[in-house]
N, C-alpha and C positions, 0 to 999 in steps of 0.2 A: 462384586464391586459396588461402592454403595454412590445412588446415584451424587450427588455432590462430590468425589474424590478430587480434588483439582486436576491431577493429570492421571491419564491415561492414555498409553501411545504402548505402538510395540516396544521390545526389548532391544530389538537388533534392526540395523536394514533404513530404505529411503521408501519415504510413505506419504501420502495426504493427510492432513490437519484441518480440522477448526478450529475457531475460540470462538466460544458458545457464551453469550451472557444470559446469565439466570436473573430471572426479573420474582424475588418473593413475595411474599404473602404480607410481608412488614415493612411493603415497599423499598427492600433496599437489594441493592442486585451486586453479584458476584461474577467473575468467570471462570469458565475450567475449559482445559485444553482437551481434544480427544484426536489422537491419528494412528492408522492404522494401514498397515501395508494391502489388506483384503478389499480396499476401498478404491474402483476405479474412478469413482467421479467425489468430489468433496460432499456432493446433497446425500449421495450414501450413508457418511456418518453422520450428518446432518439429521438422516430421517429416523436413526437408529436412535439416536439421543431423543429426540422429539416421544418416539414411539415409549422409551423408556421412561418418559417425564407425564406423559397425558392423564395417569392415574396420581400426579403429587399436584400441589397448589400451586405449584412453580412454574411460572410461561417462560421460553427458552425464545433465544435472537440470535441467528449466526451474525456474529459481528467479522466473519473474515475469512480465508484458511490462506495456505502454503504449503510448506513439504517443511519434514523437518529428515536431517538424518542422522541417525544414531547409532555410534559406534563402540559398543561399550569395553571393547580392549582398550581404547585411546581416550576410554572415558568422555566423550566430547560427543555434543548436541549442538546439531546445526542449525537453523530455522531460517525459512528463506522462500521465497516466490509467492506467488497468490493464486489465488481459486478465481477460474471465468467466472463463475455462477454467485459467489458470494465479493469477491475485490480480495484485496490485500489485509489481511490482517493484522493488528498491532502487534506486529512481532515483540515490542520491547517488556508487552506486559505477556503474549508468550511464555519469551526467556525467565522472566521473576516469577512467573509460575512452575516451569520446570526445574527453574534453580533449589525451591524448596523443596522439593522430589528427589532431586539428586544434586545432593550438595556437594557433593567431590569431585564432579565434573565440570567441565568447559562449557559451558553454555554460552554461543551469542547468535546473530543473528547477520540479515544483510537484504536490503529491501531491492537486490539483484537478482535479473534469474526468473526463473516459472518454476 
């Protein structure tokens, strides 16, 4: 996976997310999603991205998490609730990141819910 991919999330199943803002070297900053069903606390993926980022110029900011849930029979991405440890995430840019990723699906969101 190369670090920058925008999204990264499992394939199937209801998981924890962040959205991670990459602060670069050219002063200008991006963000990429990452959720993963193996993840019982959101600083899990949190610290996993960090760990992966400490050898590139790139300083990382959790700006959020949720739970997103992905059902790829029904083609449909859900994104929804917040993380204790980091707040609520901007779901809306989320959704327009995972929309490029999988353009055939229902992607939205809903700032209800844990």
């Amino acid at each position: 996976m190369a670090l920058t991919q925008e999204v990264d999330i499992d394939a199937s199943g209801t998981f924890k997310y962040v959205l991670i803002k990459l602060h670069k070297e050219d002063n200008t900053t991006d963000f990429i999603v990452r959720g993963y069903a193996w993840a019982e606390y959101h600083a899990d993926i949190y610290d996993q991205v960090m760990e992966e980022f400490t050898s590139s110029k790139i300083d990382t900011e959790c700006a959020g998490g949720g739970r997103i849930r992905h059902d790829p029979q029904k083609k449909e991405i859900f994104v929804y609730g917040y993380s204790v440890g980091f707040g609520r995430a901007d779901h809306s840019k989320t959704v327009k990141l995972i929309q490029r990723k999988y353009p055939g699906y229902n992607v939205h969101f809903s700032n209800e819910g844990y």
